[in-house]
Backbone as a printed PyTorch tensor [residue, N CA C, xyz], in Angstrom:
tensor([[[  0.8240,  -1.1910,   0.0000],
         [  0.0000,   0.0000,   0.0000],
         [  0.8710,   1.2590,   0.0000]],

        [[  2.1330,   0.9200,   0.4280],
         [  2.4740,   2.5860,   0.6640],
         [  3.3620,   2.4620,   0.0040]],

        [[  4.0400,   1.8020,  -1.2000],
         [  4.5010,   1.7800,  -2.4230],
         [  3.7290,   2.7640,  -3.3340]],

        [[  2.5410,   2.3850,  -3.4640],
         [  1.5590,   3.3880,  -4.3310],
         [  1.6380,   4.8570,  -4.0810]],

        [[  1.7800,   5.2800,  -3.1630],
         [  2.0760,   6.7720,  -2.5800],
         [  3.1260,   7.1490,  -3.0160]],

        [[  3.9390,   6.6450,  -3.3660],
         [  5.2840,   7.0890,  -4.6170],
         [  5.0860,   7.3070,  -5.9400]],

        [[  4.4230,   6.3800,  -6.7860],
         [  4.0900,   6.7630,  -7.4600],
         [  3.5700,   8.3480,  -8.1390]],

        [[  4.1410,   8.9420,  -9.0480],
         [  3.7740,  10.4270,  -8.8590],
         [  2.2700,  10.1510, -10.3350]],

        [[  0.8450,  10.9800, -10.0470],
         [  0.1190,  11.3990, -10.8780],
         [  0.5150,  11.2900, -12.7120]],

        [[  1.0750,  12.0710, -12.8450],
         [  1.9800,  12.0900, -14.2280],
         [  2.0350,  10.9900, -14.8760]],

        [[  3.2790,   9.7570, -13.7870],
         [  3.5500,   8.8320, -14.2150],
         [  2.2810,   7.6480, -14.6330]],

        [[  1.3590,   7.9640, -13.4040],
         [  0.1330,   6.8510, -12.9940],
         [ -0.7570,   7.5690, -14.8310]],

        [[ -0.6660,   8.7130, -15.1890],
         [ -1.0290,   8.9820, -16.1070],
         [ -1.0060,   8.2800, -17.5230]],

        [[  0.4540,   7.7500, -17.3700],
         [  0.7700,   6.9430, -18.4410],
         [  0.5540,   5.8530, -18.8560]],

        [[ -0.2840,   4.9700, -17.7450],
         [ -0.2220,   3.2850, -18.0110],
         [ -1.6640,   3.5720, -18.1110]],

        [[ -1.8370,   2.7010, -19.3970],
         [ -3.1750,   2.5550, -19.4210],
         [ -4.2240,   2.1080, -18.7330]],

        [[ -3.8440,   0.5650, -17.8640],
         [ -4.8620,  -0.1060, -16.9240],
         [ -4.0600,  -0.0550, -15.7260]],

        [[ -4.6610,   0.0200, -14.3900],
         [ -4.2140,  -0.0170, -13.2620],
         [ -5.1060,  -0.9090, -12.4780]],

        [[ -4.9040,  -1.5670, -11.8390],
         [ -5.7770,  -2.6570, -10.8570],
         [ -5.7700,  -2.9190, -10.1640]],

        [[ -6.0830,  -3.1630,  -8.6370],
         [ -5.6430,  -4.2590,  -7.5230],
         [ -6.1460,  -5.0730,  -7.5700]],

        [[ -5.4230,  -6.3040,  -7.5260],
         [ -5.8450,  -7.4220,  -7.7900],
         [ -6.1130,  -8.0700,  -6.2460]],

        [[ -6.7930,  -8.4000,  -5.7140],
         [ -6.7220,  -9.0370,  -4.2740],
         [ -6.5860, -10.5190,  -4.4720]],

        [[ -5.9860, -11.1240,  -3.2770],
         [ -5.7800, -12.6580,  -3.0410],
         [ -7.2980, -13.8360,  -3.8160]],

        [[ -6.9840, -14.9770,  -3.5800],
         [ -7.9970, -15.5040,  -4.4880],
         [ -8.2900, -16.3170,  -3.0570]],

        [[ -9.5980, -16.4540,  -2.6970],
         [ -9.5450, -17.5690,  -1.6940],
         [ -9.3770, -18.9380,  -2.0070]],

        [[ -8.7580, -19.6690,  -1.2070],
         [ -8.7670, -20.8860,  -1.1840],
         [ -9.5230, -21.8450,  -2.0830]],

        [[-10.6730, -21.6780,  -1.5280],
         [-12.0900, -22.0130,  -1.8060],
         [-11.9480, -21.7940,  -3.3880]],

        [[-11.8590, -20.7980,  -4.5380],
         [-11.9950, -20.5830,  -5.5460],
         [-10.5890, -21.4040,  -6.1830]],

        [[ -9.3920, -21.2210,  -5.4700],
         [ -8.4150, -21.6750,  -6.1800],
         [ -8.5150, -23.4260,  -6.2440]],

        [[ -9.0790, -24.3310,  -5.1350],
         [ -9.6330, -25.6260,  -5.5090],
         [-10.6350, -25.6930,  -6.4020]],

        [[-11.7760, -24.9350,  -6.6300],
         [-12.3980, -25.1940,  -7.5680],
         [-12.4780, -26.1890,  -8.6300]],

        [[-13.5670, -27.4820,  -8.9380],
         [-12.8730, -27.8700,  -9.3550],
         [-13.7470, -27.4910, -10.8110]],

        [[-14.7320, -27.0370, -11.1750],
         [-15.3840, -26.4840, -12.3560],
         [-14.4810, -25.7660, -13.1050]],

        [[-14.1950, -26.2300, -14.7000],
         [-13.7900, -25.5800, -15.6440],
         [-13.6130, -24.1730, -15.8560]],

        [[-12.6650, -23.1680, -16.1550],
         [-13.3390, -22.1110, -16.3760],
         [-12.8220, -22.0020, -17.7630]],

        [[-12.5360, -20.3310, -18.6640],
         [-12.0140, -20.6830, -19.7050],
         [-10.9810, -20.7750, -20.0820]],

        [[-10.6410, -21.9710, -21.1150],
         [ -9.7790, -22.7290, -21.6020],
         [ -8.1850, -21.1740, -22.3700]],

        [[ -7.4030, -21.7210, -21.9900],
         [ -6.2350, -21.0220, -22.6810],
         [ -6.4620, -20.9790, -24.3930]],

        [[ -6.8940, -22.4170, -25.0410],
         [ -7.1610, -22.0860, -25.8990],
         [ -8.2630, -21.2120, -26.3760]],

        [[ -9.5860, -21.3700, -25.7380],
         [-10.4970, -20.2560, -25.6460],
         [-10.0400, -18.8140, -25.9640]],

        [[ -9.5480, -18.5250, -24.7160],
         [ -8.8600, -17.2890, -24.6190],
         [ -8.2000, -16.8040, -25.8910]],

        [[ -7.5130, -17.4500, -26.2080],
         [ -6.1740, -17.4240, -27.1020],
         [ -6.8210, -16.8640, -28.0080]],

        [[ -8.2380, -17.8430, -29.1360],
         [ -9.1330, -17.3180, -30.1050],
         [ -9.3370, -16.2290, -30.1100]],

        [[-10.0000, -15.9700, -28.6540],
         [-11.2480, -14.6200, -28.7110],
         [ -9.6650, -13.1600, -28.7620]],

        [[ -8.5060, -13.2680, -28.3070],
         [ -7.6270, -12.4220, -28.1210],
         [ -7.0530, -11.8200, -30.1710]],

        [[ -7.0810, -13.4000, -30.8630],
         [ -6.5030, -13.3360, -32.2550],
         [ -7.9400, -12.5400, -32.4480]],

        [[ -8.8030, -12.7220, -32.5840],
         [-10.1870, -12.1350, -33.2160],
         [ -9.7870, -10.2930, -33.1020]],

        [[-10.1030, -10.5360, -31.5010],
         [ -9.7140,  -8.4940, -30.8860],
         [ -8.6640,  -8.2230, -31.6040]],

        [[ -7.5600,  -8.4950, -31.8250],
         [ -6.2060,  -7.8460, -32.4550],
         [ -6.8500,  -7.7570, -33.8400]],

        [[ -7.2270,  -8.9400, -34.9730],
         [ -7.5480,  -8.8300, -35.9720],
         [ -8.5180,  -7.2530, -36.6520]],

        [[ -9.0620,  -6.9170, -35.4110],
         [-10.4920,  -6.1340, -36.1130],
         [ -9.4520,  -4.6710, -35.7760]],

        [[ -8.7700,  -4.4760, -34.9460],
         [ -8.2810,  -3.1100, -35.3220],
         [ -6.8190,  -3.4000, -36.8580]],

        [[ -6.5130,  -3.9530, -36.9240],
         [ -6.0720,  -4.7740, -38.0310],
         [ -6.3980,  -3.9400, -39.2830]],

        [[ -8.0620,  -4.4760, -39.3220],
         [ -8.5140,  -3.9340, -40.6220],
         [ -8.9060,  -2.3650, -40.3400]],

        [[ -9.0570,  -2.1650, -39.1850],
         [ -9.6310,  -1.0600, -39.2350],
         [ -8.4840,  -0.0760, -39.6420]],

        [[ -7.4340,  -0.2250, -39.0460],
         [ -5.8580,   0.6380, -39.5930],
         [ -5.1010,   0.2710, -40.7200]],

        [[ -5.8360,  -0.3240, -41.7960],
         [ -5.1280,  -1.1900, -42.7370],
         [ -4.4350,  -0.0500, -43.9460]],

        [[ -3.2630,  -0.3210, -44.1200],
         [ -3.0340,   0.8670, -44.7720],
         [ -2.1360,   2.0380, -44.4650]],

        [[ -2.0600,   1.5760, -42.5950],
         [ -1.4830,   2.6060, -42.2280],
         [ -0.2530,   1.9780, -41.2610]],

        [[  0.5470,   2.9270, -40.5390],
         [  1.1220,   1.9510, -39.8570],
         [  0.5940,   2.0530, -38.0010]],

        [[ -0.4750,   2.1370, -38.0360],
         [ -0.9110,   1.7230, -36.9350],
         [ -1.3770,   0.8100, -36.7940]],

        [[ -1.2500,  -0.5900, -35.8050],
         [ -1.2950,  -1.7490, -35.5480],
         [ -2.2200,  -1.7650, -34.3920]],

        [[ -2.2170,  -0.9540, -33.0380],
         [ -2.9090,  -1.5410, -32.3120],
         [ -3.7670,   0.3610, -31.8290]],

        [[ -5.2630,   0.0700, -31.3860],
         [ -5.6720,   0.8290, -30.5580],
         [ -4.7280,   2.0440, -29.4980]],

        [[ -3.8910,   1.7930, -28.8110],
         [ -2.9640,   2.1960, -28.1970],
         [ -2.4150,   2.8580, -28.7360]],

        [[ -2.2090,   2.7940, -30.2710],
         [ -1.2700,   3.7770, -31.2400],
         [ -1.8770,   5.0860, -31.7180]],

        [[ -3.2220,   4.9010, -31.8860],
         [ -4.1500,   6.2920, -32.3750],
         [ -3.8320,   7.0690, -31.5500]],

        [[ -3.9630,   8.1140, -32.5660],
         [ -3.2650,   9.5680, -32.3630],
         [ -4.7180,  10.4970, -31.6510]],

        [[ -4.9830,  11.6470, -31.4430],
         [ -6.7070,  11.9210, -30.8580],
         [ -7.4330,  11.9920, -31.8690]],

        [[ -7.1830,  12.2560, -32.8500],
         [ -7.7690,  12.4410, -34.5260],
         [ -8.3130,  10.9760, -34.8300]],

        [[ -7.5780,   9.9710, -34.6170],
         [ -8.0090,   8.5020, -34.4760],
         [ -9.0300,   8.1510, -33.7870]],

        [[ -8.7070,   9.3060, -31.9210],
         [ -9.8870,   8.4970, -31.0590],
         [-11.4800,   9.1760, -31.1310]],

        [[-10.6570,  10.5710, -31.8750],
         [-11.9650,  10.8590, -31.9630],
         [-13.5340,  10.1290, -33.2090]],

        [[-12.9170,   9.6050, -34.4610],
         [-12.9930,   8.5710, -35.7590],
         [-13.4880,   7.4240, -35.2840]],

        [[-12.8470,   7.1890, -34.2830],
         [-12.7720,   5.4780, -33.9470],
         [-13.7080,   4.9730, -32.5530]],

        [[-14.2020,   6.1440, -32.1000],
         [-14.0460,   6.1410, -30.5170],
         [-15.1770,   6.7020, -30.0200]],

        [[-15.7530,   7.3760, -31.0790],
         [-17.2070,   8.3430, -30.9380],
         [-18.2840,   7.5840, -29.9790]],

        [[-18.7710,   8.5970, -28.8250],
         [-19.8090,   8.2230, -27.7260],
         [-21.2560,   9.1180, -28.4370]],

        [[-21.4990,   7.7280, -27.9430],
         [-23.5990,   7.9010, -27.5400],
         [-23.6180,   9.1690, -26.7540]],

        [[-24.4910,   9.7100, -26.0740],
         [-25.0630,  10.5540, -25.1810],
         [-24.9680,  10.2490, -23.9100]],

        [[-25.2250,   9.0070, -24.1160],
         [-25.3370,   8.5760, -22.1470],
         [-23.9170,   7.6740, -21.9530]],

        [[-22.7700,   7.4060, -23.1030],
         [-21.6050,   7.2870, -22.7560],
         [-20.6160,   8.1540, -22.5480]],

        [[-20.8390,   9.6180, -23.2110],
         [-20.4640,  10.6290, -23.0930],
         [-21.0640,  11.4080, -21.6700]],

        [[-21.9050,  11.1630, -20.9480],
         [-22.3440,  11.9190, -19.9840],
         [-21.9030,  10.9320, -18.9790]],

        [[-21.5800,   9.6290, -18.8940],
         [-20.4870,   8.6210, -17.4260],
         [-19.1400,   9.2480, -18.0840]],

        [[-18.3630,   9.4860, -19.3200],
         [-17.1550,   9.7950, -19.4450],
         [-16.9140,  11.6180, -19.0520]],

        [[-17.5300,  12.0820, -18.8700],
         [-17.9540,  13.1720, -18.3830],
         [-17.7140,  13.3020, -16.8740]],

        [[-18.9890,  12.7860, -16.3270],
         [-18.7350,  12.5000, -15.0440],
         [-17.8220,  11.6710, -14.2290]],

        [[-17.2510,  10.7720, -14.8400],
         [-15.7650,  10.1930, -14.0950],
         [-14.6000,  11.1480, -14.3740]],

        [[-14.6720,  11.9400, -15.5240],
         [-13.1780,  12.6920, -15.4240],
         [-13.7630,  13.7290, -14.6160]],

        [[-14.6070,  14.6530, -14.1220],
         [-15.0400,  15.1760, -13.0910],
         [-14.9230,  14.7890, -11.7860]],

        [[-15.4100,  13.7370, -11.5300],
         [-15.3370,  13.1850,  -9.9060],
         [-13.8760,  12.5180,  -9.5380]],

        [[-13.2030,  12.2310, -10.2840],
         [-12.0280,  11.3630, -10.5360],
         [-11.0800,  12.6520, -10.9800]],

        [[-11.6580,  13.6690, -11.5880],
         [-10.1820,  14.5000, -11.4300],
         [ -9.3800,  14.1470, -12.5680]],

        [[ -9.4790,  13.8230, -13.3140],
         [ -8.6110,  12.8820, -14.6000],
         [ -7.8800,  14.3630, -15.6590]],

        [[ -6.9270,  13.8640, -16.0820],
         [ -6.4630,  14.8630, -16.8890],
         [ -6.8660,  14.0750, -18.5470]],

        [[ -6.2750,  14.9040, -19.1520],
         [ -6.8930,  14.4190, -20.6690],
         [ -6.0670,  13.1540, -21.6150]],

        [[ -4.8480,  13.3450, -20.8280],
         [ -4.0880,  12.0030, -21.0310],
         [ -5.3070,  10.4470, -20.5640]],

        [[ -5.2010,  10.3960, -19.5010],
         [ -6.3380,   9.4710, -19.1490],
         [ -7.9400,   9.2740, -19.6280]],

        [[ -7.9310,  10.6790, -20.0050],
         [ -9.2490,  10.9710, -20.8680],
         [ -9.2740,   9.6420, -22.3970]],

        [[ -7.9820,  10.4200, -23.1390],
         [ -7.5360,   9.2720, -24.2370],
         [ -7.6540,   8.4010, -24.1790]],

        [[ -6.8490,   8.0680, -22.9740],
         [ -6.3870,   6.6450, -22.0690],
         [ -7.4830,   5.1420, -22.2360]],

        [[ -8.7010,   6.2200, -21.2360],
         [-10.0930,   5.5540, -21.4090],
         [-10.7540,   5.4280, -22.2990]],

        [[-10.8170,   6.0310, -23.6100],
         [-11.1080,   5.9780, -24.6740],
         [-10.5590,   4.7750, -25.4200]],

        [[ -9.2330,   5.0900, -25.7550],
         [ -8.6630,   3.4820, -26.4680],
         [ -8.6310,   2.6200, -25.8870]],

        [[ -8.9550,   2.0680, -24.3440],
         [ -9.4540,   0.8480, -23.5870],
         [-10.6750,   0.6110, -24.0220]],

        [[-11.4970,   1.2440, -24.0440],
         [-12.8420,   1.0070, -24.1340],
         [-12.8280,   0.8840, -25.4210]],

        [[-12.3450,   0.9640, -26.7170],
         [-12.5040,   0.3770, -28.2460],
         [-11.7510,  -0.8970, -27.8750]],

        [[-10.8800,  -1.2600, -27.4500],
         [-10.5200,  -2.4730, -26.8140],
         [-11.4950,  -3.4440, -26.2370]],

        [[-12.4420,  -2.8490, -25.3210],
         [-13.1370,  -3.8530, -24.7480],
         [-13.9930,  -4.1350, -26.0440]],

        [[-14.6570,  -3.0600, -26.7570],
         [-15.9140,  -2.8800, -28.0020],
         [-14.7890,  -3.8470, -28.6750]],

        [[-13.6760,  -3.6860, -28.7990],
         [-13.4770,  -5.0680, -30.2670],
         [-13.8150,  -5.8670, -29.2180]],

        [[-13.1350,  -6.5810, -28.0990],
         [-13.2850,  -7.8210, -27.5290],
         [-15.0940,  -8.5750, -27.4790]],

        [[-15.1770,  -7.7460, -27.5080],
         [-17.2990,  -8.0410, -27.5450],
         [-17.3030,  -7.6850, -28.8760]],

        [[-16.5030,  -7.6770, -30.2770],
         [-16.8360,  -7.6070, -31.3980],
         [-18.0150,  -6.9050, -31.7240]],

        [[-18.0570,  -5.7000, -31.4400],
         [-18.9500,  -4.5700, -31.5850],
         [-18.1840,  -3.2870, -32.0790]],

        [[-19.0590,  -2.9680, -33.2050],
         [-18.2620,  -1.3670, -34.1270],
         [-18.7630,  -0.4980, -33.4700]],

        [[-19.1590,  -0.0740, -32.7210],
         [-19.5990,   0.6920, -31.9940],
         [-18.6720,   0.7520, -30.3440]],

        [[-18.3940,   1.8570, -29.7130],
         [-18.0460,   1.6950, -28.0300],
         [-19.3360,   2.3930, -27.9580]],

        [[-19.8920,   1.2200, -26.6710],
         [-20.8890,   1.4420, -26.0600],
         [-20.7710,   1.7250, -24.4570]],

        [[-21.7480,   2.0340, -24.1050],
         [-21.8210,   2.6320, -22.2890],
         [-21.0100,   1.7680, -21.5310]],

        [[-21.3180,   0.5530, -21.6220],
         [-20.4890,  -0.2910, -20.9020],
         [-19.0680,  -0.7440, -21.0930]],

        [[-18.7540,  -0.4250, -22.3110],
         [-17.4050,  -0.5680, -22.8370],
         [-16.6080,   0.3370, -21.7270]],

        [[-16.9100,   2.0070, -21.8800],
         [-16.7070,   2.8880, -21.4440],
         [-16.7490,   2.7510, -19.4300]],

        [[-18.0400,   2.3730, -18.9700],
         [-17.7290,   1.8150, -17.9440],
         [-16.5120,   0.9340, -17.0870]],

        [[-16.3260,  -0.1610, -18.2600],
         [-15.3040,  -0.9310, -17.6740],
         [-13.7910,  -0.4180, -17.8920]],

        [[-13.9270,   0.2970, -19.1180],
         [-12.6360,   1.3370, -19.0800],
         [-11.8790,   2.0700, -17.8930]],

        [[-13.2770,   2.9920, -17.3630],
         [-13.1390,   3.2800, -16.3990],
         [-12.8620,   2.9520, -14.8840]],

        [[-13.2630,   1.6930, -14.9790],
         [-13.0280,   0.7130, -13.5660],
         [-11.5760,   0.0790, -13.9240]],

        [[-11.1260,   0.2480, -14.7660],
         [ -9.7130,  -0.1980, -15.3400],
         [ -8.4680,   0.9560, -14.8780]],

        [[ -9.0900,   2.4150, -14.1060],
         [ -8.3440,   3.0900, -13.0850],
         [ -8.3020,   3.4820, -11.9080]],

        [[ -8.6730,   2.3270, -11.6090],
         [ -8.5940,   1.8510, -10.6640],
         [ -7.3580,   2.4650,  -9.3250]],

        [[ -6.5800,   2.7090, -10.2850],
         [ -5.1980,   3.6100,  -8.9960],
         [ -5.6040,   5.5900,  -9.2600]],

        [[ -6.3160,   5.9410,  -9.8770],
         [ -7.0410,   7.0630, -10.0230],
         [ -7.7090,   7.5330,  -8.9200]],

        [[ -8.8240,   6.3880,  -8.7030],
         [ -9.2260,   6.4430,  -7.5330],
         [ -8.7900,   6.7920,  -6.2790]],

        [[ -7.6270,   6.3110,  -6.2910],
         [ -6.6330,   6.5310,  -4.5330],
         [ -7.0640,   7.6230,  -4.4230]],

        [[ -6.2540,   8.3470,  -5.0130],
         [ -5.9390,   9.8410,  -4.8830],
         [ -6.7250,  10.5060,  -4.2410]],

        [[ -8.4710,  10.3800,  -4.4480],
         [ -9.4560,  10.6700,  -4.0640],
         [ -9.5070,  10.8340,  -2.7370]],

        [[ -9.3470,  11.4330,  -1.9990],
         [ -9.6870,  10.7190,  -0.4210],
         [-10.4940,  12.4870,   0.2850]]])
């Protein structure tokens, strides 16, 4: 915990996802029900990479992460009521516009992973729960 308090704003600015991950109980780590398969995974990951693929074809941008704001704005365009939670988290959260971006090309990330041309509310949601070290700061 008090590692994180070093960390300076700026820097925390730069990484796209931040998380705490907490311990797994016991109980879940015996488990003995399937969950999903590596190969599973593996598919649905080639699919997500593929679709920004075509979408940058032509150019030399390869992944989400690379668009420039001219990109996120093209690529990245909000609904009304995704624009009014991205609104209100860089408000309550304090966010600078780096992270603004930030959350933007996560959330076309999640929209490819759910293979949807569109970022939708919830895309944008989980973006946002993806800064998770943003939050600290808050107190």
């Amino acid at each position: 915990m008090q590692y994180r308090a070093r960390i300076s704003g700026p820097l925390l600015d730069r990484i796209d996802i931040h998380l705490e991950v907490p311990a797994i109980p016991y109980r879940e780590l015996a488990d003995k029900r399937a969950g999903t398969s590596s190969a599973e995974l593996s598919k649905l990951v080639r699919v997500a990479r593929g679709i920004p693929s075509e979408r940058f074809r032509g150019r030399s941008i390869y992944s989400n992460s690379a668009m420039s704001n001219r990109d996120i704005k093209r690529f990245c365009a909000l609904d009304d009521s995704s624009e009014a939670l991205l609104r209100s988290a860089m408000t309550e959260l304090n966010l600078c516009a780096r992270a603004y971006h930030k959350i933007l090309k996560v959330a076309r990330t999640i929209a490819d992973l759910a293979v949807s041309d569109t970022v939708r509310q919830e895309h944008v949601l989980d973006a946002i729960q993806y800064r998770s070290l943003d939050r600290q700061f808050l107190v």
